[in-house]
PDB file of N, CA, C and O in Angstrom:
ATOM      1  N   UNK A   1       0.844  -1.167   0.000  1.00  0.00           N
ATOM      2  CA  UNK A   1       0.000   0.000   0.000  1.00  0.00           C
ATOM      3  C   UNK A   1       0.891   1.230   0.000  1.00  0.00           C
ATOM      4  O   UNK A   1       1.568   1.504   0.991  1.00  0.00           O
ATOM      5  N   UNK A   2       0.901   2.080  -1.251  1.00  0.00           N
ATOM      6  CA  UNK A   2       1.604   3.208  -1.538  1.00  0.00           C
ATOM      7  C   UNK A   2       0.357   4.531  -1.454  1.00  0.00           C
ATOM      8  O   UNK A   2      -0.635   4.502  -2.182  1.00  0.00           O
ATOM      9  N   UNK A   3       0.588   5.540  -0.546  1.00  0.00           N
ATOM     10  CA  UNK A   3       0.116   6.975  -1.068  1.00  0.00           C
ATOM     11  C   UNK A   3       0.597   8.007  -1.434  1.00  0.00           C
ATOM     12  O   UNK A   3       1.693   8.535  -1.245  1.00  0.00           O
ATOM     13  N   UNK A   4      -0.287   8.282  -1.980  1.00  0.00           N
ATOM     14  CA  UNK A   4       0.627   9.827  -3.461  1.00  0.00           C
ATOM     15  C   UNK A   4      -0.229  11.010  -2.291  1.00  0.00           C
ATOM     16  O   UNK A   4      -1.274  10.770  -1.686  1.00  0.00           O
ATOM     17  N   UNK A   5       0.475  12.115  -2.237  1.00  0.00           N
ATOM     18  CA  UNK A   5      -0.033  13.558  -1.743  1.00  0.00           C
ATOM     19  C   UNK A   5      -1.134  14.207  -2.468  1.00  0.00           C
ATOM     20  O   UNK A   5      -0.872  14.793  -3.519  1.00  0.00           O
ATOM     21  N   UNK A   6      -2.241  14.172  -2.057  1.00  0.00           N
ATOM     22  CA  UNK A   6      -3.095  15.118  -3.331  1.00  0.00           C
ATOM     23  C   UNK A   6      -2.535  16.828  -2.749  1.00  0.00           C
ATOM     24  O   UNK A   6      -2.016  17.678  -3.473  1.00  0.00           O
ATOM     25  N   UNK A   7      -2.851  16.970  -1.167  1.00  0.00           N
ATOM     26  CA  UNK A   7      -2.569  18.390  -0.247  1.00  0.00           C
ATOM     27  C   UNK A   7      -2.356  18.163   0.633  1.00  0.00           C
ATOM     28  O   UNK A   7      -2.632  16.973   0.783  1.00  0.00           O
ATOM     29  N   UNK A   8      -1.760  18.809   1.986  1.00  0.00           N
ATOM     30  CA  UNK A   8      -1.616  18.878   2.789  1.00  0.00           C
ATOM     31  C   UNK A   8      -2.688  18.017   3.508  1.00  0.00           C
ATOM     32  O   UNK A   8      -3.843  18.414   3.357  1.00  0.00           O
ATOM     33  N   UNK A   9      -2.487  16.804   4.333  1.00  0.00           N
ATOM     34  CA  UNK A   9      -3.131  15.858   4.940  1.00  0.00           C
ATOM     35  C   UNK A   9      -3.979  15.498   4.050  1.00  0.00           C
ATOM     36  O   UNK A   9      -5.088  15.355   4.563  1.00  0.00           O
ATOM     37  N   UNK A  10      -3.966  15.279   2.920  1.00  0.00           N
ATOM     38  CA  UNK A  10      -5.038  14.876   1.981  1.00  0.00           C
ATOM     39  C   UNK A  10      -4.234  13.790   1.051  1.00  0.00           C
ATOM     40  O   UNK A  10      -3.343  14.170   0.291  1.00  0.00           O
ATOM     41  N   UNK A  11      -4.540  12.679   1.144  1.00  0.00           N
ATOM     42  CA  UNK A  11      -3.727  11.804   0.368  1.00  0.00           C
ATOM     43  C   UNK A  11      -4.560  10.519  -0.257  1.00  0.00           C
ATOM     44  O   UNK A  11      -5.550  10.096   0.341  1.00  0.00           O
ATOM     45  N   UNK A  12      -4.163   9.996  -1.338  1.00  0.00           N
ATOM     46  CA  UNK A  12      -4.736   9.096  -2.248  1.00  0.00           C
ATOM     47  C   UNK A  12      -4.242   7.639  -2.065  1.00  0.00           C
ATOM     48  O   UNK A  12      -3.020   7.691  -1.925  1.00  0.00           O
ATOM     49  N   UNK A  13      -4.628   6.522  -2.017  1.00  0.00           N
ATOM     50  CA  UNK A  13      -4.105   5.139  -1.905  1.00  0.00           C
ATOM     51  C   UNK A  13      -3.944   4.397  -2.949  1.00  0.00           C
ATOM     52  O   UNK A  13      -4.864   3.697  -3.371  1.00  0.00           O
ATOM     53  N   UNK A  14      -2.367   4.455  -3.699  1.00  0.00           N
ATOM     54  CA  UNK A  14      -2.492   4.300  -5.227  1.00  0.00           C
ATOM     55  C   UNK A  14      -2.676   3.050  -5.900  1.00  0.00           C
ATOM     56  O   UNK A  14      -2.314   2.797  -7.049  1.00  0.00           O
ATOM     57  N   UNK A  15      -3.393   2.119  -4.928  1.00  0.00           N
ATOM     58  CA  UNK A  15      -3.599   1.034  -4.791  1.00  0.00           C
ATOM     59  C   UNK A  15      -5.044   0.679  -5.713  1.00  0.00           C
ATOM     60  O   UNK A  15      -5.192   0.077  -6.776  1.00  0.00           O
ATOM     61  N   UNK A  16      -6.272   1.522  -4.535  1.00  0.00           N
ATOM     62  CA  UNK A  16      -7.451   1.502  -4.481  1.00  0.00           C
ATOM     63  C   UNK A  16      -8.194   2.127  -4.776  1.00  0.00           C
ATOM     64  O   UNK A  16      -9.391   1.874  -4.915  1.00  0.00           O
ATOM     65  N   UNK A  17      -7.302   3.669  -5.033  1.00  0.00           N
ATOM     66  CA  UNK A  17      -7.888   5.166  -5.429  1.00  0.00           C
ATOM     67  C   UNK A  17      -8.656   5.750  -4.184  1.00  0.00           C
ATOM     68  O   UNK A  17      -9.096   6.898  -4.136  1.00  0.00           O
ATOM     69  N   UNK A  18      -8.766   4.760  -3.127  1.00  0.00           N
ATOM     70  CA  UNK A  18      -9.720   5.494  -1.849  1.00  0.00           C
ATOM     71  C   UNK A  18      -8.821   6.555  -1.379  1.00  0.00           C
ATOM     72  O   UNK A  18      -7.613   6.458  -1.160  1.00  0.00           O
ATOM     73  N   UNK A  19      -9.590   7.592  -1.254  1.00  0.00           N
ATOM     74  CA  UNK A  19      -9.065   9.140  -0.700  1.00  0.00           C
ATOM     75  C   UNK A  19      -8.689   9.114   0.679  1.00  0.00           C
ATOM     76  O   UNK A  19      -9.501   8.439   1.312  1.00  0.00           O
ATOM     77  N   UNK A  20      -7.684   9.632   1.468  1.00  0.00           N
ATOM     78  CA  UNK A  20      -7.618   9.728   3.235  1.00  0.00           C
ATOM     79  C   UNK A  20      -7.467  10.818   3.196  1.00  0.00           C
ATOM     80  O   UNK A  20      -7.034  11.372   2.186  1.00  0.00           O
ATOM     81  N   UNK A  21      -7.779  11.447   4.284  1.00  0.00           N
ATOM     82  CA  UNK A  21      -7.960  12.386   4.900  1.00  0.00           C
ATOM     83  C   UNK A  21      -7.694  12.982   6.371  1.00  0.00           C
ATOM     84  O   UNK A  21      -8.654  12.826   7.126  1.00  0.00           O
ATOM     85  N   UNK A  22      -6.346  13.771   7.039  1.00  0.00           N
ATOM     86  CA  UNK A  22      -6.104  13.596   8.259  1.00  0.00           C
ATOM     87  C   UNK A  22      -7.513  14.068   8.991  1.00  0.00           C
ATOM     88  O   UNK A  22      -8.399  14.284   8.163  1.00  0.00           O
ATOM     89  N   UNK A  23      -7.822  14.228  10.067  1.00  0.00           N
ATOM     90  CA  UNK A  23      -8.762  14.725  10.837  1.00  0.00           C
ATOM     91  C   UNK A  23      -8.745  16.430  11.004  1.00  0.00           C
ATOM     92  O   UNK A  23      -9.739  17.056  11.373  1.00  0.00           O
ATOM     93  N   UNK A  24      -7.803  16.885  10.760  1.00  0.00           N
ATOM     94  CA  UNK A  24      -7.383  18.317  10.782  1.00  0.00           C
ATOM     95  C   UNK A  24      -7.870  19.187   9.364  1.00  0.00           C
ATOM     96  O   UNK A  24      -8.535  20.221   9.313  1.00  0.00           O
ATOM     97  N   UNK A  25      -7.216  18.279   8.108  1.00  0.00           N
ATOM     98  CA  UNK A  25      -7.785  18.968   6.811  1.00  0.00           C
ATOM     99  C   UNK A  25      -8.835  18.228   6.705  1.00  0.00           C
ATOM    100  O   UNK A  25      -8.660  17.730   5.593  1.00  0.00           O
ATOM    101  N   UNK A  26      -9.830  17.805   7.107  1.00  0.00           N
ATOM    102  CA  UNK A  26     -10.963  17.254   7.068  1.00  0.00           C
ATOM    103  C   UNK A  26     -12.334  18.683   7.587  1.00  0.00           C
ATOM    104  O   UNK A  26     -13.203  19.360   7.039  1.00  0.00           O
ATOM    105  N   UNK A  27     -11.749  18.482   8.929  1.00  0.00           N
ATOM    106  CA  UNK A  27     -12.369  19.914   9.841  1.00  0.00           C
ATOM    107  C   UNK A  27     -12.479  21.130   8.880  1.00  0.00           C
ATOM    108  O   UNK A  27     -13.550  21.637   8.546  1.00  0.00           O
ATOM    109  N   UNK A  28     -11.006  21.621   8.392  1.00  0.00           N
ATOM    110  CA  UNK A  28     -10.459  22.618   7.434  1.00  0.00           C
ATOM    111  C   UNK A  28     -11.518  22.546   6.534  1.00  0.00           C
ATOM    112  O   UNK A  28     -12.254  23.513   6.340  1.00  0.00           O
ATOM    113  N   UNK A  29     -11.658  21.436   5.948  1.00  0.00           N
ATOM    114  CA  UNK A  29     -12.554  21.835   4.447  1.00  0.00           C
ATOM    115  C   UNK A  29     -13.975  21.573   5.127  1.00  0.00           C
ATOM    116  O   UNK A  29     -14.708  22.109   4.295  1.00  0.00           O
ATOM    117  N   UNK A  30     -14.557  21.234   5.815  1.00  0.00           N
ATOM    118  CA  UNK A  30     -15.706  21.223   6.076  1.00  0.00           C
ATOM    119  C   UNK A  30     -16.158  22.470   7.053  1.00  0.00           C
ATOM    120  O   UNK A  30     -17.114  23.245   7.061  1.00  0.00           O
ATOM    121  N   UNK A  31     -15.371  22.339   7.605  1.00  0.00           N
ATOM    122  CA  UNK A  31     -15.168  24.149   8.550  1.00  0.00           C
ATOM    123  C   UNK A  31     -16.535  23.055   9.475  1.00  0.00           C
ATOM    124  O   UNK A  31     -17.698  22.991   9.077  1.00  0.00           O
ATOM    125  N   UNK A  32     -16.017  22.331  10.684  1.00  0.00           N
ATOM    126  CA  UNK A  32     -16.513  21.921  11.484  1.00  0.00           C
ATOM    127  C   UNK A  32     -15.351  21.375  12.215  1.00  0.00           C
ATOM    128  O   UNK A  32     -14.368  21.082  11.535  1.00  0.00           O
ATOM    129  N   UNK A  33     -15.289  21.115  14.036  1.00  0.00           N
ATOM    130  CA  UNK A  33     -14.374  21.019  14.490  1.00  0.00           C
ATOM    131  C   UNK A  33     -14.716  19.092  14.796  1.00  0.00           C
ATOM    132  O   UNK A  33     -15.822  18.623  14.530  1.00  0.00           O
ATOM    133  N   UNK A  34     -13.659  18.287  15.322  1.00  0.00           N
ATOM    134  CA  UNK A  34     -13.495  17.119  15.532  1.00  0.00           C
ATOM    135  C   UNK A  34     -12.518  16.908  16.595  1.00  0.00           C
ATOM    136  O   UNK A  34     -11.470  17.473  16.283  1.00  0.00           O
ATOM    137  N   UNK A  35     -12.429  16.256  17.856  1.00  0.00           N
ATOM    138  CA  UNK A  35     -11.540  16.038  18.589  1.00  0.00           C
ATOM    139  C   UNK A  35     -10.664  14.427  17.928  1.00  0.00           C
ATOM    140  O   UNK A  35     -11.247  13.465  17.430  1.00  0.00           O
ATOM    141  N   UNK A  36      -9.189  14.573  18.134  1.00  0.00           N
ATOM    142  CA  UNK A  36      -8.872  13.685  17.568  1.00  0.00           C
ATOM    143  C   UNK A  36      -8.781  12.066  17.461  1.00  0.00           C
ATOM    144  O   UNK A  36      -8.630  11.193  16.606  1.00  0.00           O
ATOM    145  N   UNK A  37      -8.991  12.228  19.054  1.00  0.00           N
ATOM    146  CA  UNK A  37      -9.216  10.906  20.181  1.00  0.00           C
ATOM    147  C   UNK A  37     -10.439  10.492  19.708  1.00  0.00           C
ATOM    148  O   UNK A  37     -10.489   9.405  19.134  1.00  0.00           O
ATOM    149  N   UNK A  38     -11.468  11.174  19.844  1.00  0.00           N
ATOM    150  CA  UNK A  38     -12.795  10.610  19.298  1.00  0.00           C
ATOM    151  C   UNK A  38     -12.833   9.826  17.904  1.00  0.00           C
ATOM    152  O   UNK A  38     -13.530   8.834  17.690  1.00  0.00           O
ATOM    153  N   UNK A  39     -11.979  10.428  17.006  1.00  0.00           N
ATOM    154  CA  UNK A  39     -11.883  10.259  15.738  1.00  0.00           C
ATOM    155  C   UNK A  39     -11.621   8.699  15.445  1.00  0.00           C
ATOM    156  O   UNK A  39     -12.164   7.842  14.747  1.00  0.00           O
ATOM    157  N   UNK A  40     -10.281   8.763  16.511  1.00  0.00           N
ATOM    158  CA  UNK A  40      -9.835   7.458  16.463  1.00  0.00           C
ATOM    159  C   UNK A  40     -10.625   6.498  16.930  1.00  0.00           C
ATOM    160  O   UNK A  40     -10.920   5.595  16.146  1.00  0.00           O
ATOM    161  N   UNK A  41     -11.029   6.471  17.986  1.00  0.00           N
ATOM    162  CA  UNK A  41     -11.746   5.749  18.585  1.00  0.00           C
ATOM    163  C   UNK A  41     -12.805   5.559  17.912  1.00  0.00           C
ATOM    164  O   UNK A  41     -13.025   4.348  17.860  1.00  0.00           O
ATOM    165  N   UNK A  42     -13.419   6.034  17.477  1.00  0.00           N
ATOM    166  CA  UNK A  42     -14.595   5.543  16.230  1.00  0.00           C
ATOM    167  C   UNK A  42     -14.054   4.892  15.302  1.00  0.00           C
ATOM    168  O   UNK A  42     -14.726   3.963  14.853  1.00  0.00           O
ATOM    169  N   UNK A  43     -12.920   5.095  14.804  1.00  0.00           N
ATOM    170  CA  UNK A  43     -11.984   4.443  13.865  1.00  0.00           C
ATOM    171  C   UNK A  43     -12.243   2.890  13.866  1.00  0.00           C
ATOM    172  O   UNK A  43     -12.817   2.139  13.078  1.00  0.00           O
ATOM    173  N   UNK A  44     -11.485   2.678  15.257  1.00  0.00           N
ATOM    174  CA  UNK A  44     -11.130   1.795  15.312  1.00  0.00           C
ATOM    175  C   UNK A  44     -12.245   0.468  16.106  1.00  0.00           C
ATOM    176  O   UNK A  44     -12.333  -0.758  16.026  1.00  0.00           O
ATOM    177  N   UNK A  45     -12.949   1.561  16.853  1.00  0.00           N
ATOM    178  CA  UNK A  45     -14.408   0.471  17.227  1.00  0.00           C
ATOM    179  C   UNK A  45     -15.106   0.312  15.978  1.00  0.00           C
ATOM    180  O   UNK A  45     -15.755  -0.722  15.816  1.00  0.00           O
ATOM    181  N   UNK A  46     -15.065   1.259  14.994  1.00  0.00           N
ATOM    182  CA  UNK A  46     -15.910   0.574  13.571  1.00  0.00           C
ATOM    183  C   UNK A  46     -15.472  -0.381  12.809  1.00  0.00           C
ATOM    184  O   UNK A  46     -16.148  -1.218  12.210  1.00  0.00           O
ATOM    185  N   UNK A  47     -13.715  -0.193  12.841  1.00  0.00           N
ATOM    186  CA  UNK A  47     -13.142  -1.226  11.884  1.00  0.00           C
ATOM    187  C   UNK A  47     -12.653  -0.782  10.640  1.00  0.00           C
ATOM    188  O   UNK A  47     -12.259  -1.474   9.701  1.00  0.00           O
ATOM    189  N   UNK A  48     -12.735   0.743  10.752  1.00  0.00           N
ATOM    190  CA  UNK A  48     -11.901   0.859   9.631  1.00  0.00           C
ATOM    191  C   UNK A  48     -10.823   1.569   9.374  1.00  0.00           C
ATOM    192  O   UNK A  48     -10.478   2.498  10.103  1.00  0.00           O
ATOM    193  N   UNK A  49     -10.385   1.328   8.659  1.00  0.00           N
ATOM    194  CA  UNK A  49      -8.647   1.619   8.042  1.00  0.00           C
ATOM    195  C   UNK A  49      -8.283   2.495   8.406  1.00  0.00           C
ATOM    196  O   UNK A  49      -9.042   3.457   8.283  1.00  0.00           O
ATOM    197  N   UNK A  50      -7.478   2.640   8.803  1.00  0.00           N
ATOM    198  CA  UNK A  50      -6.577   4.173   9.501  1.00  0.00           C
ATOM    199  C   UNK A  50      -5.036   3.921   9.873  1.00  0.00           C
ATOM    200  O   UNK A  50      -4.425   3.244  10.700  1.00  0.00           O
ATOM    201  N   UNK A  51      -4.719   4.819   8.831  1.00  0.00           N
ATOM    202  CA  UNK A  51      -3.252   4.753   9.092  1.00  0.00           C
ATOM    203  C   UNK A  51      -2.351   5.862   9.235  1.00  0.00           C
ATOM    204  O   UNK A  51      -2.355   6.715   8.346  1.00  0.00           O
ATOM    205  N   UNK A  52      -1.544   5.987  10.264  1.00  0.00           N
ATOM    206  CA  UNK A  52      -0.326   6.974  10.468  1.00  0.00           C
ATOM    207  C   UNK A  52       0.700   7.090   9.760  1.00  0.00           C
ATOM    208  O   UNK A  52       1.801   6.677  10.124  1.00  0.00           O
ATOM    209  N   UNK A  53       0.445   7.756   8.482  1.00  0.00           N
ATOM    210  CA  UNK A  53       1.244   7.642   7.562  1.00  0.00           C
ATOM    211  C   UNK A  53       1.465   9.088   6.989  1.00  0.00           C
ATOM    212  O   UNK A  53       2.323   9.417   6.170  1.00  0.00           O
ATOM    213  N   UNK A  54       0.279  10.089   7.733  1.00  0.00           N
ATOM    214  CA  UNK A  54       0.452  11.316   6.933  1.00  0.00           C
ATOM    215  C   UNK A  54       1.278  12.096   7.475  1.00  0.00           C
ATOM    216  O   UNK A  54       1.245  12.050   8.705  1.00  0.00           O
ATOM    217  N   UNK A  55       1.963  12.753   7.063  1.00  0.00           N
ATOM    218  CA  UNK A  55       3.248  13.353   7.369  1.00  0.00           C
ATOM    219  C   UNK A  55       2.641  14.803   7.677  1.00  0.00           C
ATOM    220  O   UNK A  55       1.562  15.319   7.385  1.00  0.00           O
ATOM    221  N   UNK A  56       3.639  15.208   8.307  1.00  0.00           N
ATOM    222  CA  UNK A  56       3.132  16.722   9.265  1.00  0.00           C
ATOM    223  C   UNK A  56       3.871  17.565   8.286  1.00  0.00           C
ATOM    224  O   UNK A  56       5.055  17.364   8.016  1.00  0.00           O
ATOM    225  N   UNK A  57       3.269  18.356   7.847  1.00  0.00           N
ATOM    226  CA  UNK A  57       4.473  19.654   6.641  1.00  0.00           C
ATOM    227  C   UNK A  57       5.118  20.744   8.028  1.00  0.00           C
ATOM    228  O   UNK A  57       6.329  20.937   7.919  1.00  0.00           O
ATOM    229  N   UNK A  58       4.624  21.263   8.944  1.00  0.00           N
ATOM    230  CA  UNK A  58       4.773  22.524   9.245  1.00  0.00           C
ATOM    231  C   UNK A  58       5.443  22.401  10.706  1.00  0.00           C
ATOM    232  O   UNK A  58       4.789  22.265  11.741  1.00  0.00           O
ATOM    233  N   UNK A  59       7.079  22.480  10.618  1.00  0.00           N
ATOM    234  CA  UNK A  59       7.635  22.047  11.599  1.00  0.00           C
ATOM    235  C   UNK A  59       7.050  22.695  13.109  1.00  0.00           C
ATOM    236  O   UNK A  59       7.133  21.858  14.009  1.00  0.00           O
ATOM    237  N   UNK A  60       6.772  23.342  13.320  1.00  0.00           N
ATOM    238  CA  UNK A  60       5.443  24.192  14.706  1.00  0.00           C
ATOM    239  C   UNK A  60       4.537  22.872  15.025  1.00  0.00           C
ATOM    240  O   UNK A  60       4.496  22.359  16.144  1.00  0.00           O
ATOM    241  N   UNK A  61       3.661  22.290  13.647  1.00  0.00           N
ATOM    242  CA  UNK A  61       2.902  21.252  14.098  1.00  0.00           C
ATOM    243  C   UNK A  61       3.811  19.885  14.790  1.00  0.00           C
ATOM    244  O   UNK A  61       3.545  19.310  15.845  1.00  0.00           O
ATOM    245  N   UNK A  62       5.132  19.537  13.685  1.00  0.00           N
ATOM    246  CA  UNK A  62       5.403  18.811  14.418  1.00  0.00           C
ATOM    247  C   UNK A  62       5.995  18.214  15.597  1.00  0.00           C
ATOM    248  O   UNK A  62       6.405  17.082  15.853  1.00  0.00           O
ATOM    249  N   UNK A  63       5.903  19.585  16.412  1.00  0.00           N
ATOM    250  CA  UNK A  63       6.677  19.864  17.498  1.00  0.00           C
ATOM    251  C   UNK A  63       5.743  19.476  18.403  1.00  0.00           C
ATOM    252  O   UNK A  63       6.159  18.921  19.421  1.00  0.00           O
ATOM    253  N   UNK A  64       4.310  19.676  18.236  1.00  0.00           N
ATOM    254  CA  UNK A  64       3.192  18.841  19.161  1.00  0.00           C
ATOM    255  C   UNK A  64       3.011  17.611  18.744  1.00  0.00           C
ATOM    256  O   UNK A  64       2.922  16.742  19.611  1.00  0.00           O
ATOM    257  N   UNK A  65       2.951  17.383  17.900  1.00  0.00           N
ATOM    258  CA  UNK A  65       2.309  16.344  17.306  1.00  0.00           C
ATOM    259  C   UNK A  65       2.912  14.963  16.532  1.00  0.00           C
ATOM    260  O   UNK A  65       2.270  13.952  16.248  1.00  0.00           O
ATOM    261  N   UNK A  66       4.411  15.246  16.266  1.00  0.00           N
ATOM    262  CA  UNK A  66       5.392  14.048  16.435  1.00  0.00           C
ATOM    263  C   UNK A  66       5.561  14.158  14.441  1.00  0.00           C
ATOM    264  O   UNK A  66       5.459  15.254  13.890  1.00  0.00           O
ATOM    265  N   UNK A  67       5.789  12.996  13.715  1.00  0.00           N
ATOM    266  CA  UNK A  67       6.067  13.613  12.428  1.00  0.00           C
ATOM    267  C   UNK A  67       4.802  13.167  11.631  1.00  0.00           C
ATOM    268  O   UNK A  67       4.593  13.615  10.504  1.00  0.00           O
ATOM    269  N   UNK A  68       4.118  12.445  12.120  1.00  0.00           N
ATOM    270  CA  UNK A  68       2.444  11.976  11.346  1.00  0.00           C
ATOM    271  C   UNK A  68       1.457  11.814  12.113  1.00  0.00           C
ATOM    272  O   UNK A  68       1.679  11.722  13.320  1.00  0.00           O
ATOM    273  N   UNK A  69       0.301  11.748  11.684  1.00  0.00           N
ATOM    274  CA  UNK A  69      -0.820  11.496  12.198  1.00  0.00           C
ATOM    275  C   UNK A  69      -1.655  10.960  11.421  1.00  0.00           C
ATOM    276  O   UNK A  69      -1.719  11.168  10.209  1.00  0.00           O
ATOM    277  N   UNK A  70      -2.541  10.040  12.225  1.00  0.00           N
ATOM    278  CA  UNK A  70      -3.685   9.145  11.328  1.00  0.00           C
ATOM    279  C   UNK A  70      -4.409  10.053  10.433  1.00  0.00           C
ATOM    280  O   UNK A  70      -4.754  11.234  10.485  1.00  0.00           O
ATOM    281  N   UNK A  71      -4.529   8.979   9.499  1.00  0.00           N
ATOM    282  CA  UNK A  71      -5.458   9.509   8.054  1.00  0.00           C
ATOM    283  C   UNK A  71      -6.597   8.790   7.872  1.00  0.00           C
ATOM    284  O   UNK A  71      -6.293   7.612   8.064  1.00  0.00           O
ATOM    285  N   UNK A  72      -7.829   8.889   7.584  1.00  0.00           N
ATOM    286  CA  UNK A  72      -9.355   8.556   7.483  1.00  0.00           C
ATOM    287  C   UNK A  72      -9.392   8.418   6.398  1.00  0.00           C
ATOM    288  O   UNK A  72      -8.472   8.921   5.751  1.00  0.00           O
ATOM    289  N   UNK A  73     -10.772   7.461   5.469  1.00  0.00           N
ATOM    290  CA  UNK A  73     -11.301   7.395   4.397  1.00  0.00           C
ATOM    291  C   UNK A  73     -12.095   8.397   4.291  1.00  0.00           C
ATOM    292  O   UNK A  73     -13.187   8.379   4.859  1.00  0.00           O
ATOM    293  N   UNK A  74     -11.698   9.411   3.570  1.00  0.00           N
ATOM    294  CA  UNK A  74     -12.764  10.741   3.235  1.00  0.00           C
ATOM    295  C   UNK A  74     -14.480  10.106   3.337  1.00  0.00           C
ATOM    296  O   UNK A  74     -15.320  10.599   4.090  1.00  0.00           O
ATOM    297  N   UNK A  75     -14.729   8.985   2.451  1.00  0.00           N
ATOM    298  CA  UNK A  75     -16.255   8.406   2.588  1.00  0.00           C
ATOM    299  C   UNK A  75     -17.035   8.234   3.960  1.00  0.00           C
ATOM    300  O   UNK A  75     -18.173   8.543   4.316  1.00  0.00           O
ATOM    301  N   UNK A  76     -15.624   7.421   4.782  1.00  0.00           N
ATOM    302  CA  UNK A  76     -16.149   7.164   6.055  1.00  0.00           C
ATOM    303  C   UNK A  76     -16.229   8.824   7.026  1.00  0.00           C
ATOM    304  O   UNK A  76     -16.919   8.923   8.041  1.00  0.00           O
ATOM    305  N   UNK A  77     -15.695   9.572   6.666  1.00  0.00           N
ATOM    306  CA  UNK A  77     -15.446  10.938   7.685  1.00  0.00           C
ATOM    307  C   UNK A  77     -16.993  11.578   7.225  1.00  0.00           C
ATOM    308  O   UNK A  77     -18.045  11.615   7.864  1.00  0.00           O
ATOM    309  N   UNK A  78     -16.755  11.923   6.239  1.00  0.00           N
ATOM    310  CA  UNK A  78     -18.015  12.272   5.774  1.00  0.00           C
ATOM    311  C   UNK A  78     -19.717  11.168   6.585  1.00  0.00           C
ATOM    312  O   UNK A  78     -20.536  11.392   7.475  1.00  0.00           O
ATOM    313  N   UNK A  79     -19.545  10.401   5.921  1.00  0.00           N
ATOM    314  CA  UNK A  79     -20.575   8.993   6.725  1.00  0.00           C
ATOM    315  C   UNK A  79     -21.079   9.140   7.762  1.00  0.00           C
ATOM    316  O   UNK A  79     -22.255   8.961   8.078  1.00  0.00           O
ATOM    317  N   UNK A  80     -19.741   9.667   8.703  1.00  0.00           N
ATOM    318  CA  UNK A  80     -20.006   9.265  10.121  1.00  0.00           C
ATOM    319  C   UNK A  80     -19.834  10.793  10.821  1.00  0.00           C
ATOM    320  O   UNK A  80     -20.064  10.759  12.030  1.00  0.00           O
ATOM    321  N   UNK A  81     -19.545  11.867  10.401  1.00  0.00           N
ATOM    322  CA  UNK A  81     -19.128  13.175  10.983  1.00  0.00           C
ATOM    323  C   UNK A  81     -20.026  13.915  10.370  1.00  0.00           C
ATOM    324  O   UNK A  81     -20.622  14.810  10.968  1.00  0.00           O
ATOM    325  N   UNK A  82     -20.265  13.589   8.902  1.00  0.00           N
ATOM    326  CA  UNK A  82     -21.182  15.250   8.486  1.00  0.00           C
ATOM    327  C   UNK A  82     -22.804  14.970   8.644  1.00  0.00           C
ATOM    328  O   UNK A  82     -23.668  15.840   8.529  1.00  0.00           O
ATOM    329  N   UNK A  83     -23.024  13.652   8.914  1.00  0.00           N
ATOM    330  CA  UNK A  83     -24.407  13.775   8.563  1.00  0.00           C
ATOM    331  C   UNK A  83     -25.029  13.436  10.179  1.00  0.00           C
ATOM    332  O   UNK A  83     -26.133  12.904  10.294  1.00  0.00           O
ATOM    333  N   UNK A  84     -24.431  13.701  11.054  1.00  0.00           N
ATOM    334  CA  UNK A  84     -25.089  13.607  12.407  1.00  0.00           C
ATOM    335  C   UNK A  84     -25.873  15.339  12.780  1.00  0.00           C
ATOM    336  O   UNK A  84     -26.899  15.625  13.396  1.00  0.00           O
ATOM    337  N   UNK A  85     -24.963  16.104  12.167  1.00  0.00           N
ATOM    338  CA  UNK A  85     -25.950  16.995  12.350  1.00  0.00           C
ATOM    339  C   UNK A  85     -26.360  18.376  11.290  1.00  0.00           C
ATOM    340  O   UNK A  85     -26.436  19.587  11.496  1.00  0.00           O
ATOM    341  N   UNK A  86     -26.515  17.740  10.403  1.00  0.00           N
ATOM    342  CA  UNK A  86     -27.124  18.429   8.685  1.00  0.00           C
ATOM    343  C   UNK A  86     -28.249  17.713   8.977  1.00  0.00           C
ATOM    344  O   UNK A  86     -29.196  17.702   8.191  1.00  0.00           O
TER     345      UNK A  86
END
């Protein structure tokens, strides 16, 4: 399993074509907030794919936050984050 960069925390699985998405540029483009713990934890009690693979660009971030952070299936973020309260 190889991913290509589409943007900043936004990355493609050049495998499967399924889109990921960190939890941060997710928030960003939807302009809604997400805690990250939660994120995961839904992640991973649902069963799906999530991997720490996305790389941090902005050395400030990675001074909290170490050099990656988990990435989401854009389908599933959407699925399970935008439509609880639209």
């Amino acid at each position: 399993m190889g991913f290509s960069r589409i943007d900043n925390g936004h990355h493609i699985d050049v495998d499967s074509g399924i889109e990921y998405q960190s939890t941060w540029c997710f928030c960003k483009n939807n302009n809604i907030e997400l805690n990250d713990l939660l994120v995961l934890s839904t992640a991973k009690r649902s069963g799906v794919s999530h991997y720490k693979s996305c790389p941090i660009e902005f050395e400030r971030a990675r001074k909290i936050y170490g050099d990656f952070v988990y990435m989401y299936p854009v389908e599933w973020l959407e699925e399970s984050f935008l439509t609880r309260d639209r």
